[in-house]
C-alpha positions as CSV (number, residue, x, y, z in Angstrom):
1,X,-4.8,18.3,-0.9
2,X,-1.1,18.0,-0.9
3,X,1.6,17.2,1.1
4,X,5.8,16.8,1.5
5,X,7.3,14.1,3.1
6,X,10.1,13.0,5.1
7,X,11.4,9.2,5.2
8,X,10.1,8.1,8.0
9,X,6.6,8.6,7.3
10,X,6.4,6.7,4.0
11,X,9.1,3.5,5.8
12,X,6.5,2.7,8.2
13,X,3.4,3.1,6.9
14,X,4.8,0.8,4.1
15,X,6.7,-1.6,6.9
16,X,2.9,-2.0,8.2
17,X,1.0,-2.2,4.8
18,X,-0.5,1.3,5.1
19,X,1.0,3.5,2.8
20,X,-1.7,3.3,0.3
21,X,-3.7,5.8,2.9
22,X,-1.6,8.1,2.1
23,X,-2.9,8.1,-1.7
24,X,-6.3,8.4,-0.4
25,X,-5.6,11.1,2.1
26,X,-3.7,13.5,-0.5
27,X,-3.7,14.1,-4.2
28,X,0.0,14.3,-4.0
29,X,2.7,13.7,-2.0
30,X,5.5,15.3,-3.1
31,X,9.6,14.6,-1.5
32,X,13.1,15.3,-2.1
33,X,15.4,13.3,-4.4
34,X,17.2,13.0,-0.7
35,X,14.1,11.1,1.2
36,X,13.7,9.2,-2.3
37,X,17.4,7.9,-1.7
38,X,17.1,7.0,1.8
39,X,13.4,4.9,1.4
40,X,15.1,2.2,0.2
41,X,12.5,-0.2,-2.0
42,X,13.3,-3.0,-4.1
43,X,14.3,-2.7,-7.5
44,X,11.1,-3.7,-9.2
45,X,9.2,-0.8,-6.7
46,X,6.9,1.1,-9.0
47,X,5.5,4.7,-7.2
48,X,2.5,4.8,-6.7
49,X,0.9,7.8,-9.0
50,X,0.3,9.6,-6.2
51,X,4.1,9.9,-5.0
52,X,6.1,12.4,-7.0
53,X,9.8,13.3,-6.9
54,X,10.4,16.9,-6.9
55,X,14.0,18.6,-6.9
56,X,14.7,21.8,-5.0
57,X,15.6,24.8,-6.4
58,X,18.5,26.6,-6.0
59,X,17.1,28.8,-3.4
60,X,15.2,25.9,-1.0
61,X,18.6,24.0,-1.6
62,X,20.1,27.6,0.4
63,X,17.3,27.1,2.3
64,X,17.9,23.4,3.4
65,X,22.1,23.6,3.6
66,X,21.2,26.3,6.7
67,X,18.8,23.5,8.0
68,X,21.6,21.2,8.0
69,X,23.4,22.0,11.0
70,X,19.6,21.3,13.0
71,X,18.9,18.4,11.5
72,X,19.2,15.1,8.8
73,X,19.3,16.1,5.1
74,X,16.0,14.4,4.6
75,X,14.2,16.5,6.8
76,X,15.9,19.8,5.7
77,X,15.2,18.9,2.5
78,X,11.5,18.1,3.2
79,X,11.0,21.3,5.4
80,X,12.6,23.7,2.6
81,X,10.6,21.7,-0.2
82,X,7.4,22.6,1.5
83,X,8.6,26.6,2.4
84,X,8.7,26.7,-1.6
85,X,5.7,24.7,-3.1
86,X,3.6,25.3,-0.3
87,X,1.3,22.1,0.6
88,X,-1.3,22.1,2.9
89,X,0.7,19.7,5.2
90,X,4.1,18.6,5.9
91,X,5.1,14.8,7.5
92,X,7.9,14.6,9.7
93,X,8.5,12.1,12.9
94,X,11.6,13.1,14.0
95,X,11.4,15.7,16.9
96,X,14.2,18.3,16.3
97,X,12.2,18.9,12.8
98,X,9.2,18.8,13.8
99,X,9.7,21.3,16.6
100,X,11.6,23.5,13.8
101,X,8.5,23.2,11.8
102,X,6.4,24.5,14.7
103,X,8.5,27.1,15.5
104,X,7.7,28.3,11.4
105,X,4.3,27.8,11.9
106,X,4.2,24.8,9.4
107,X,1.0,22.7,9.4
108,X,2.4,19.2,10.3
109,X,1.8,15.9,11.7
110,X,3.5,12.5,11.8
111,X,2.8,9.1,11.4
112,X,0.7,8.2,14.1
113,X,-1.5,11.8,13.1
114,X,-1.7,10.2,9.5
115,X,-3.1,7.3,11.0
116,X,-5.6,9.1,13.2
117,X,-6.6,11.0,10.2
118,X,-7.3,7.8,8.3
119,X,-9.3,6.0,11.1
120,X,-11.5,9.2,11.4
121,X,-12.4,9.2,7.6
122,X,-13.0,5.4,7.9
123,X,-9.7,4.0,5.9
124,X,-9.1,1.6,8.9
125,X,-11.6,-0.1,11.0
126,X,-9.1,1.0,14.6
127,X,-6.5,2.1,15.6
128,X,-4.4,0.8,18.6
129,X,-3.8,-2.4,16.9
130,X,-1.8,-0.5,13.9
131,X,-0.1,2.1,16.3
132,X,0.8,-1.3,18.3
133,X,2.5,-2.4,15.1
134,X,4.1,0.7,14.5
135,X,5.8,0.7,17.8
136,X,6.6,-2.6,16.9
137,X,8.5,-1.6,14.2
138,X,10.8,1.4,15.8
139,X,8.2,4.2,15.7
140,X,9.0,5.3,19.4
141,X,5.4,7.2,20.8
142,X,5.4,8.0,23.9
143,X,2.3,6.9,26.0
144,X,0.7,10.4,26.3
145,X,1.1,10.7,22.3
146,X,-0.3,7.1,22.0
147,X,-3.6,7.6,23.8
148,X,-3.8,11.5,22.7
149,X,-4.0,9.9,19.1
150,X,-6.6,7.2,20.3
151,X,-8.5,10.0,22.0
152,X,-8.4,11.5,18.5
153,X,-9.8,8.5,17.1
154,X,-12.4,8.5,19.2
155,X,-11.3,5.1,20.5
156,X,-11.1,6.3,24.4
């Protein structure tokens, strides 16, 4: 399985210590030179195998300059990068894109669904305490999203 990702996904799951489940989730997870600019890591970072850098052609780059206007470069980037490799799934957070996404029919989910996807196929032991950090660290989840993802965890 593959999937493109935006920023946010792959700051806070590695803010929290989680982004190895992404490795075990996908094969690949493939993202714009854009998103690789703004996850700032330190200078001795080494990608994980699983993590690839992939450049947009000329026509996703049409593609994402229209996006512009909706959005953040990262997540126009992201969104055209997945219209032209097509993945199985696509990671945003940020609302504007992912209701843009919806509205293309792209198969999506954020950071807390990562998380509920991981606790379901037994990566981490539960939950709340890890969405609890995540808010913690600037994810904003409302409260219906926070116990619709522990219902889908089967923690409630």
């Amino acid at each position: 399985m593959m999937a493109v990702s935006d920023t946010s996904p792959l700051i806070l799951l590695d803010k929290i210590g989680c982004l190895m489940i992404l490795g075990r989730l996908f094969n690949k997870v493939i993202i714009p030179p854009s998103v690789n600019m703004e996850w700032l890591r330190p200078d001795s970072y080494i990608a994980p195998d699983w993590l690839c850098v992939r450049k947009l052609s000329d026509s996703a780059m049409l593609t994402a300059e229209k996006l512009y206007l909706k959005m953040d470069k990262g997540e126009a980037d992201a969104i055209a990068l997945f219209s032209e490799i097509q993945a199985d799934l696509i990671l945003l957070d940020d609302l504007k894109s992912r209701k843009y996404a919806l509205t293309q029919g792209l198969p999506l989910t954020g950071t807390a669904g990562i998380l509920v996807i991981a606790k379901n196929k037994g990566l981490i032991p539960e939950l709340k305490p890890v969405l609890e950090l995540l808010r913690n660290h600037n994810l904003f989840l409302s409260e219906e999203v926070f116990e619709k993802a522990l219902l889908l965890a089967n923690e409630i």
